[in-house]
BALOBA-1460 file (C-alpha; in Angstrom, 3 decimals):
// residues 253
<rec num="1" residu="x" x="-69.384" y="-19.440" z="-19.602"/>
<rec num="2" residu="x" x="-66.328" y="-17.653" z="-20.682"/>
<rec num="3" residu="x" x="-63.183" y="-17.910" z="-17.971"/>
<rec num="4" residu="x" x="-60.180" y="-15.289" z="-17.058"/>
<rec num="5" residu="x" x="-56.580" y="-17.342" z="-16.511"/>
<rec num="6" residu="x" x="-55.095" y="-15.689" z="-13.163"/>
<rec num="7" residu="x" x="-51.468" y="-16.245" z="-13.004"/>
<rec num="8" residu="x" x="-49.322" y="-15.225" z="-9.839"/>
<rec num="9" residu="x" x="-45.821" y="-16.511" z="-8.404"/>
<rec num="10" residu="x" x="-46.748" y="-19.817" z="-10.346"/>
<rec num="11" residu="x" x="-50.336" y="-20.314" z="-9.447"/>
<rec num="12" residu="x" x="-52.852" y="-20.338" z="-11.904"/>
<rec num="13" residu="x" x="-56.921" y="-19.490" z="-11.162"/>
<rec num="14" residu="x" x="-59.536" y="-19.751" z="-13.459"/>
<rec num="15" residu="x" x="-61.743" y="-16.936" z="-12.586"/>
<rec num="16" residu="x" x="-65.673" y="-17.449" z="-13.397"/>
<rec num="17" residu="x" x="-67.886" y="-14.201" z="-13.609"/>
<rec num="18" residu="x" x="-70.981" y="-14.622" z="-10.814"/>
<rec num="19" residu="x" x="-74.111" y="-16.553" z="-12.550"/>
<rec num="20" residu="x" x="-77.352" y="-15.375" z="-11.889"/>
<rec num="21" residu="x" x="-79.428" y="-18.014" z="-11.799"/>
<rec num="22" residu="x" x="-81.432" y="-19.610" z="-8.716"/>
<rec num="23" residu="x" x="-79.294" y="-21.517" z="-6.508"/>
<rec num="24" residu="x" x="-80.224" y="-24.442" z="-4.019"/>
<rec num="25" residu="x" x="-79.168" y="-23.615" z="-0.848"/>
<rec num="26" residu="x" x="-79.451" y="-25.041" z="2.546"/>
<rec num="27" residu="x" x="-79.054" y="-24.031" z="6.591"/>
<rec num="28" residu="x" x="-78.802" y="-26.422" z="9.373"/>
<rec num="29" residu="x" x="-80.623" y="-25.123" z="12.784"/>
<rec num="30" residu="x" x="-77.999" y="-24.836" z="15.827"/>
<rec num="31" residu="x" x="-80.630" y="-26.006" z="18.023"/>
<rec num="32" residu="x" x="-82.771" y="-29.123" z="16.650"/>
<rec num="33" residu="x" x="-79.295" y="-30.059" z="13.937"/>
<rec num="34" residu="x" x="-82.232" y="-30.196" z="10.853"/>
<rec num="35" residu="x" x="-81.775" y="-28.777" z="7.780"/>
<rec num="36" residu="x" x="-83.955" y="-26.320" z="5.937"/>
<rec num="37" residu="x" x="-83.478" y="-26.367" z="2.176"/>
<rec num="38" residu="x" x="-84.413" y="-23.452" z="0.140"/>
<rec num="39" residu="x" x="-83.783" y="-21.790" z="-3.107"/>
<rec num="40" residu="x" x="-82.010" y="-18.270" z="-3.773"/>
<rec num="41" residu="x" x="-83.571" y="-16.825" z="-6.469"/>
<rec num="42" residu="x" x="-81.552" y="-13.728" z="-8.124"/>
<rec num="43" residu="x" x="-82.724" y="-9.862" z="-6.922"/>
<rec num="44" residu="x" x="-85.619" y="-8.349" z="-9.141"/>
<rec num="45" residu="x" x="-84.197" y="-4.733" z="-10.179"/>
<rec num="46" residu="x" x="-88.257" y="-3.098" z="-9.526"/>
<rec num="47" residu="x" x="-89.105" y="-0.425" z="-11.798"/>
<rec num="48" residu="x" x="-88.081" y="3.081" z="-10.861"/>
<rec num="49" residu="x" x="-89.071" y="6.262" z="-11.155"/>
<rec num="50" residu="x" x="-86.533" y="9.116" z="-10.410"/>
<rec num="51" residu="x" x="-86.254" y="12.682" z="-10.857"/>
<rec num="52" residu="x" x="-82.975" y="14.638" z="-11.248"/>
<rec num="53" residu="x" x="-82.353" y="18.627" z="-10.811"/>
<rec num="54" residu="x" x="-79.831" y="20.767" z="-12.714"/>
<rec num="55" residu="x" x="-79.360" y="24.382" z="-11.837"/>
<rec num="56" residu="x" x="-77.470" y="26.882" z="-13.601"/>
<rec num="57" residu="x" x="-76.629" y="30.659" z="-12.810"/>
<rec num="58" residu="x" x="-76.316" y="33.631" z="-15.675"/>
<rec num="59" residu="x" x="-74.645" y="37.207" z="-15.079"/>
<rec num="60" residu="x" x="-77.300" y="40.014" z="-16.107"/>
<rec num="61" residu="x" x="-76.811" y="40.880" z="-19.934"/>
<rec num="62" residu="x" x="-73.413" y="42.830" z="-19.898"/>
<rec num="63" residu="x" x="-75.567" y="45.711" z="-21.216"/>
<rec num="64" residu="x" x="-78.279" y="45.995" z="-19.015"/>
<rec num="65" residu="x" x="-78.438" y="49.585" z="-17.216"/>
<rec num="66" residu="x" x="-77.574" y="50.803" z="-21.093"/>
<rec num="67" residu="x" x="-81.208" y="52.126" z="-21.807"/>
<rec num="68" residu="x" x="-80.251" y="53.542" z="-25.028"/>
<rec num="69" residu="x" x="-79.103" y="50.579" z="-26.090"/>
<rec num="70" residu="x" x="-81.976" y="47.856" z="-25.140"/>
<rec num="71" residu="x" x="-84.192" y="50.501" z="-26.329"/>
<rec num="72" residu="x" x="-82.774" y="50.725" z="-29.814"/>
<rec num="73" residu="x" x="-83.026" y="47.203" z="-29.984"/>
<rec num="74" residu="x" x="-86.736" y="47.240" z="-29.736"/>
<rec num="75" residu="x" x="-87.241" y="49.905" z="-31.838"/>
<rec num="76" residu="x" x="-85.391" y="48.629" z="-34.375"/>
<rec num="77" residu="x" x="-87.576" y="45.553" z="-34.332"/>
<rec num="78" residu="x" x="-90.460" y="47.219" z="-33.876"/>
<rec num="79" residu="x" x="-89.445" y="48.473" z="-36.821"/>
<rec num="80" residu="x" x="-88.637" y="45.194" z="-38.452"/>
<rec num="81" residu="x" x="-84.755" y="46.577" z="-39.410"/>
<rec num="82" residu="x" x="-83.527" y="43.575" z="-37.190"/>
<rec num="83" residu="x" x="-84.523" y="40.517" z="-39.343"/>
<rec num="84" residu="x" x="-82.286" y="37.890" z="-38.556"/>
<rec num="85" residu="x" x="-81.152" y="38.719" z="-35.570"/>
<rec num="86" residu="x" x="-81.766" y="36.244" z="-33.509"/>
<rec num="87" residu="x" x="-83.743" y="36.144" z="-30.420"/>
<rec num="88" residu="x" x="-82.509" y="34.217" z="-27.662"/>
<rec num="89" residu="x" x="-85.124" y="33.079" z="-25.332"/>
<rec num="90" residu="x" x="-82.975" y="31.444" z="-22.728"/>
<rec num="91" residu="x" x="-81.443" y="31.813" z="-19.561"/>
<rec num="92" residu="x" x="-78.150" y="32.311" z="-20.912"/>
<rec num="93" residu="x" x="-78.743" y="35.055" z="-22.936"/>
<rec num="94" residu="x" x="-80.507" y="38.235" z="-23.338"/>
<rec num="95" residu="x" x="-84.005" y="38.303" z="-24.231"/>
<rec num="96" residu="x" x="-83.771" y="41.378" z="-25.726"/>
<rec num="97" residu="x" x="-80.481" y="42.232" z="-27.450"/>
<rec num="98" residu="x" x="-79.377" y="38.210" z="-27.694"/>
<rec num="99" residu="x" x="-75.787" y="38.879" z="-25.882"/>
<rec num="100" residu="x" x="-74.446" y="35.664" z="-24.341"/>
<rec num="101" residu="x" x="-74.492" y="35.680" z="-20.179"/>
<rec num="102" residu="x" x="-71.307" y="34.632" z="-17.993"/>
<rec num="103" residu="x" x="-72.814" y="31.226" z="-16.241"/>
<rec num="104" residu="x" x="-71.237" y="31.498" z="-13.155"/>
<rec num="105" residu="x" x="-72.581" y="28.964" z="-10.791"/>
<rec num="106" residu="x" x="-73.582" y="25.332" z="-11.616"/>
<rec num="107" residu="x" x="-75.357" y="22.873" z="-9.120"/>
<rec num="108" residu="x" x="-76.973" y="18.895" z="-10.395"/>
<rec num="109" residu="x" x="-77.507" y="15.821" z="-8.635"/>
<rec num="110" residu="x" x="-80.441" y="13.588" z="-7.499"/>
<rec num="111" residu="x" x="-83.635" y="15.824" z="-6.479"/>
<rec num="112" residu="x" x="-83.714" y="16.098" z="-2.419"/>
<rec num="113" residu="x" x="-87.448" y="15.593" z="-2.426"/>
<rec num="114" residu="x" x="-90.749" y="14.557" z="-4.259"/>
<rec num="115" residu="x" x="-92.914" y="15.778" z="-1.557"/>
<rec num="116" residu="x" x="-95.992" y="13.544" z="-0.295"/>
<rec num="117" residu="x" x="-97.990" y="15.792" z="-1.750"/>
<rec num="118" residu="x" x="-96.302" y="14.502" z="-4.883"/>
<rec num="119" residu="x" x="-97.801" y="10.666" z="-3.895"/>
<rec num="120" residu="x" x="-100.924" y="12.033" z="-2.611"/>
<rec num="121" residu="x" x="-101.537" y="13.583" z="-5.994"/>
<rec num="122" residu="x" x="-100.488" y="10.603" z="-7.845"/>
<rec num="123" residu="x" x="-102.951" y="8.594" z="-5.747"/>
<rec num="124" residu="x" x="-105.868" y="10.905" z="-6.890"/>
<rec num="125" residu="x" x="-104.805" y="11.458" z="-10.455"/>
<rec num="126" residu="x" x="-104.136" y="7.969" z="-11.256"/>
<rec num="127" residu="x" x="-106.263" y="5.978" z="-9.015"/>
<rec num="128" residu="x" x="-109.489" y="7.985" z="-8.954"/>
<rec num="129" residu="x" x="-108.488" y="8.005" z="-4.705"/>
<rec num="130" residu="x" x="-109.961" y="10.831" z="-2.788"/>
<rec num="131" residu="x" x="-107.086" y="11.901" z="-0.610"/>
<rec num="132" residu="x" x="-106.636" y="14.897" z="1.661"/>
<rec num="133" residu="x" x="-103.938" y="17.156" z="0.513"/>
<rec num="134" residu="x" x="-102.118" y="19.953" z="2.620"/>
<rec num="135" residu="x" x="-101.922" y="23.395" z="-0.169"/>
<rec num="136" residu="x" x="-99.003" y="26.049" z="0.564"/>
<rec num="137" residu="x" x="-101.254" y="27.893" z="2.906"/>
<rec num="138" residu="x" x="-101.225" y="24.766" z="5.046"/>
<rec num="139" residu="x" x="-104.891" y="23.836" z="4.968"/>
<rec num="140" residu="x" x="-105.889" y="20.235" z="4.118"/>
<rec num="141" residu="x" x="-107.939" y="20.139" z="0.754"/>
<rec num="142" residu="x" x="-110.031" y="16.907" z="-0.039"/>
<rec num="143" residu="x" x="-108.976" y="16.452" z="-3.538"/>
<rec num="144" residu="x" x="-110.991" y="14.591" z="-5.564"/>
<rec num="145" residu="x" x="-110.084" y="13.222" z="-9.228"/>
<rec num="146" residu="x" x="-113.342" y="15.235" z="-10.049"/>
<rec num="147" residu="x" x="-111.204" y="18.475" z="-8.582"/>
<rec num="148" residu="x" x="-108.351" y="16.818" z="-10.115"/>
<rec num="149" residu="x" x="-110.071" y="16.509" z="-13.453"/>
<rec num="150" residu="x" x="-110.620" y="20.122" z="-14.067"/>
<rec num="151" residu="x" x="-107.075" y="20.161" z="-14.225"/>
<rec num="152" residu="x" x="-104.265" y="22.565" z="-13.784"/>
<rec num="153" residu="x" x="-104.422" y="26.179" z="-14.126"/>
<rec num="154" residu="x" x="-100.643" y="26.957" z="-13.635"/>
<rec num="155" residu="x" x="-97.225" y="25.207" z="-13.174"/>
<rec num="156" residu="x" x="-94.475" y="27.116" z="-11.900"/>
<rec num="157" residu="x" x="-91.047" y="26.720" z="-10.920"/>
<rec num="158" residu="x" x="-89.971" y="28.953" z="-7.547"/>
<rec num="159" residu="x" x="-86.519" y="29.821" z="-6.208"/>
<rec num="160" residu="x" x="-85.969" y="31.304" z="-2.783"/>
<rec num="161" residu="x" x="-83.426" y="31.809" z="-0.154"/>
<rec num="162" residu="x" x="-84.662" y="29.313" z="2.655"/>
<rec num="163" residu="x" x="-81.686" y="27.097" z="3.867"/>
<rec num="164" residu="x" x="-84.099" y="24.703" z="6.262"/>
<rec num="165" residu="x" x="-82.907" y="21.068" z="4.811"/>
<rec num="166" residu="x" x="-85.976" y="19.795" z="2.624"/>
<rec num="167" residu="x" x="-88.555" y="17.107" z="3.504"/>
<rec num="168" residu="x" x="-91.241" y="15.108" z="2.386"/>
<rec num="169" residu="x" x="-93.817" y="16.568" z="4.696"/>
<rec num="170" residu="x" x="-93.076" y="20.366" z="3.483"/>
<rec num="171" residu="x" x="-96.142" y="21.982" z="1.857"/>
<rec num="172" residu="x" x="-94.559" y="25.225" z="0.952"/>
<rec num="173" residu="x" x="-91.010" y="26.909" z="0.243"/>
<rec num="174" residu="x" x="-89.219" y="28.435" z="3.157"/>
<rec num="175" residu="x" x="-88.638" y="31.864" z="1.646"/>
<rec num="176" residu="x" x="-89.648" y="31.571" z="-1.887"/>
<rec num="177" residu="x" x="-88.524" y="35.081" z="-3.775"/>
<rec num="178" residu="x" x="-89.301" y="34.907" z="-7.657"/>
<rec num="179" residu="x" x="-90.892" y="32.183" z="-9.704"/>
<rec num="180" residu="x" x="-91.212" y="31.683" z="-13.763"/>
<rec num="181" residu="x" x="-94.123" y="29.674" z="-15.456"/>
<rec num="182" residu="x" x="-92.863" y="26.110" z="-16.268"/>
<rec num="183" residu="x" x="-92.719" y="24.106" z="-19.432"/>
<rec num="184" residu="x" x="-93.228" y="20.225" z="-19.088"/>
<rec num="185" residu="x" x="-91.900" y="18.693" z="-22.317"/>
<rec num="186" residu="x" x="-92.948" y="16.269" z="-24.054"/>
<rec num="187" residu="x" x="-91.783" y="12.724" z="-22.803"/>
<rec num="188" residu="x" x="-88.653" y="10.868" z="-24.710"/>
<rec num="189" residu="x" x="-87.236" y="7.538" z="-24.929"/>
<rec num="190" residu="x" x="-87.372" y="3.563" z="-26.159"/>
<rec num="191" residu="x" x="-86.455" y="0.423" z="-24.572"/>
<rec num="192" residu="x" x="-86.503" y="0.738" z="-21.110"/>
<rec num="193" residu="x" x="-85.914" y="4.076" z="-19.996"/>
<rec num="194" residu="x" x="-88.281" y="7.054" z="-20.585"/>
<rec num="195" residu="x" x="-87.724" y="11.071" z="-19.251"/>
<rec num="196" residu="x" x="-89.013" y="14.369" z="-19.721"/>
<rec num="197" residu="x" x="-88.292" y="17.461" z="-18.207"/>
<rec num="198" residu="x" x="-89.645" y="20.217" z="-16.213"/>
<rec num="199" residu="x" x="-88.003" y="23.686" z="-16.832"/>
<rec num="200" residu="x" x="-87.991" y="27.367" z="-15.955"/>
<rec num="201" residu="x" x="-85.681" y="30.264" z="-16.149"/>
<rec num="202" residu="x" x="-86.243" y="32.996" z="-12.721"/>
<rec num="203" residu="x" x="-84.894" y="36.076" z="-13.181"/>
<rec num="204" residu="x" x="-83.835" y="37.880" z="-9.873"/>
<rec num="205" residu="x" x="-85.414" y="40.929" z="-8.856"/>
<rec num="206" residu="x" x="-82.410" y="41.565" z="-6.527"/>
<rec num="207" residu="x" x="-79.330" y="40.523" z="-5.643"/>
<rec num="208" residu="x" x="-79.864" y="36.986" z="-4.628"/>
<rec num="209" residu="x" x="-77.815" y="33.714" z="-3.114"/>
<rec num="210" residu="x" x="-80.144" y="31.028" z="-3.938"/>
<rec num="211" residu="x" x="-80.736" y="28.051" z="-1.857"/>
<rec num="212" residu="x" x="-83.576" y="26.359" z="-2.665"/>
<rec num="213" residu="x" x="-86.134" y="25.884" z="-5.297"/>
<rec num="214" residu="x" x="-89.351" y="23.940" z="-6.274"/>
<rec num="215" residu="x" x="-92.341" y="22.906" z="-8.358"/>
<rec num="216" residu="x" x="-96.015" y="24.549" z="-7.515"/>
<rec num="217" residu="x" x="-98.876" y="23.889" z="-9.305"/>
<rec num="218" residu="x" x="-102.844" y="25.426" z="-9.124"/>
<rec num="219" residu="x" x="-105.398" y="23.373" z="-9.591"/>
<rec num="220" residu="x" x="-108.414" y="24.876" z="-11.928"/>
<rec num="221" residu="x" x="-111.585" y="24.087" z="-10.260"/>
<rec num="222" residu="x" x="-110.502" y="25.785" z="-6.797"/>
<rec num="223" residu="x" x="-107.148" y="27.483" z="-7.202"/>
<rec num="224" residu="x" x="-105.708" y="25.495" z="-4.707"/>
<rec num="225" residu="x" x="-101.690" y="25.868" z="-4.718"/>
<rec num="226" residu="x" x="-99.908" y="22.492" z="-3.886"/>
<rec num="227" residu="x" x="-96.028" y="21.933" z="-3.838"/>
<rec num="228" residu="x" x="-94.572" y="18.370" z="-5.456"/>
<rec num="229" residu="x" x="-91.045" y="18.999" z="-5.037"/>
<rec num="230" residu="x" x="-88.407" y="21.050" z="-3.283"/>
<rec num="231" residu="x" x="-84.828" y="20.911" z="-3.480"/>
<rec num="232" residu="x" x="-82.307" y="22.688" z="-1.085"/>
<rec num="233" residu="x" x="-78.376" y="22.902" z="-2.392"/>
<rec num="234" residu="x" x="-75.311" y="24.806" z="-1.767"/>
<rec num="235" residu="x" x="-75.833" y="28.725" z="-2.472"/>
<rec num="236" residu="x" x="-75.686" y="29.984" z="-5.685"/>
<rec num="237" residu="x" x="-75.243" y="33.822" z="-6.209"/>
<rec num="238" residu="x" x="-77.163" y="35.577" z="-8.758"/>
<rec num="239" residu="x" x="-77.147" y="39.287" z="-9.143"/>
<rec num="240" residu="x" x="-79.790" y="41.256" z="-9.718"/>
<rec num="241" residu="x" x="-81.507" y="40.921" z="-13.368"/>
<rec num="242" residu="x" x="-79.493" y="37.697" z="-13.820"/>
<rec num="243" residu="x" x="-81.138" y="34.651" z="-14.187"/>
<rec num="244" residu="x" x="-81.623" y="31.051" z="-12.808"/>
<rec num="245" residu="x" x="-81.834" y="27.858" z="-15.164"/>
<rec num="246" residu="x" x="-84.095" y="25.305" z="-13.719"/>
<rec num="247" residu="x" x="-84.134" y="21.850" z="-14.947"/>
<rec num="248" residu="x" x="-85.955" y="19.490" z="-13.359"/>
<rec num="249" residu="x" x="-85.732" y="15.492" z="-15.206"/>
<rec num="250" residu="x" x="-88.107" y="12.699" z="-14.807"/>
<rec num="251" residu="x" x="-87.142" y="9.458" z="-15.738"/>
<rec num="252" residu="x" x="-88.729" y="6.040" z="-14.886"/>
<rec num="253" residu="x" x="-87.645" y="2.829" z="-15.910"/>
């Protein structure tokens, strides 16, 4: 095992990086004076599975209010006069003339929350579990993998203005005040890591200081509306017509 040669004030210490390995280790009892013998075996890192949350905030297009010029634009490609002019269908820029937004707010980190609706879902899609499930309107659903199995309708990713810290028993957002559809991507990675992503881009209605956001899906068979994840974070300002980048990333390992 390779060695490090410590030398201070004429000592010299062979340092030895920690082994892991089981160890035999033993404890004598205070009370009786026998010893218990035993073996320390080294800490299993379990499989995880983890889900991270990037935000990012976009300035409206510098031209928006400028009818005459957004409308051009269409016309023009309408007219097919714009061919290779690229169209840019992102948060930060414009879907319709392709001008670059200021980002102007950026918040990541670990996600606050997978809700227990999250688990409860997990239980039924996976396991074939029957498991009552609380939907946004708070009424408990008996979910079914037969339910389940008709699968889901829509996927969407909302933002909203509620501040009230996230848990794992929420069933709803707190004041939820646009929402885009979501695209789940397809799933990456070798080895021993593996992640996709979740993402949508919300466009404000209004001038907006965002503080919390979320995934909401609908099932098929019964258009029952369940929430798996919400997130609350430090505000981020968006004015109106500007947009909201929503990534959320699900890795397991």
């Amino acid at each position: 095992m390779p060695t490090t040669t410590v030398d201070r004030q004429g000592l010299t210490s062979l340092l030895t990086p920690p082994r892991i390995a089981p160890a035999r280790v033993r404890f004598r009892d205070a009370q009786t004076g026998a010893w218990l013998h035993g073996v320390s075996e080294p800490k299993i890192d379990i499989n995880s599975f983890r889900m991270e949350l990037a935000l990012q905030a976009y300035t409206p297009c510098p031209y928006e209010g400028r009818d005459r010029w957004h409308a051009t634009v269409r016309r023009l490609r309408r007219l097919g006069q714009l061919v290779g002019w690229p169209v840019q269908a992102d948060a930060a820029h414009c879907p319709i003339c392709a001008t670059a937004r200021e980002l102007v707010g950026v918040r990541e980190g670990p996600c606050n929350l997978l809700v227990n609706n999250f688990a409860k879902l997990c239980q039924v899609g996976l396991f074939g579990q029957t498991t009552s499930v609380t939907d946004t309107g708070s009424s408990s659903r008996s979910v079914t993998a037969t339910v389940l199995g008709g699968g889901i309708t829509t996927k969407a990713i909302h933002a909203g203005t509620g501040a009230t810290a996230a848990t794992v028993a929420d069933v709803a957002m707190q004041t939820a005040t646009e929402n885009a559809a979501a695209t789940v991507n397809a799933v990456s990675g070798s080895g021993s890591t593996g992640t996709f992503t979740v993402t949508a881009t919300v466009t404000a209605t209004a001038d907006r200081s965002y503080t919390e956001c979320g995934i909401l899906v609908t099932t098929t068979t019964n258009s029952w509306i369940f929430l798996l994840a919400r997130d609350t974070y430090a505000a981020l300002s968006v004015s109106n017509t500007g947009t909201l980048a929503v990534t959320y990333s699900l890795s397991n390992s």
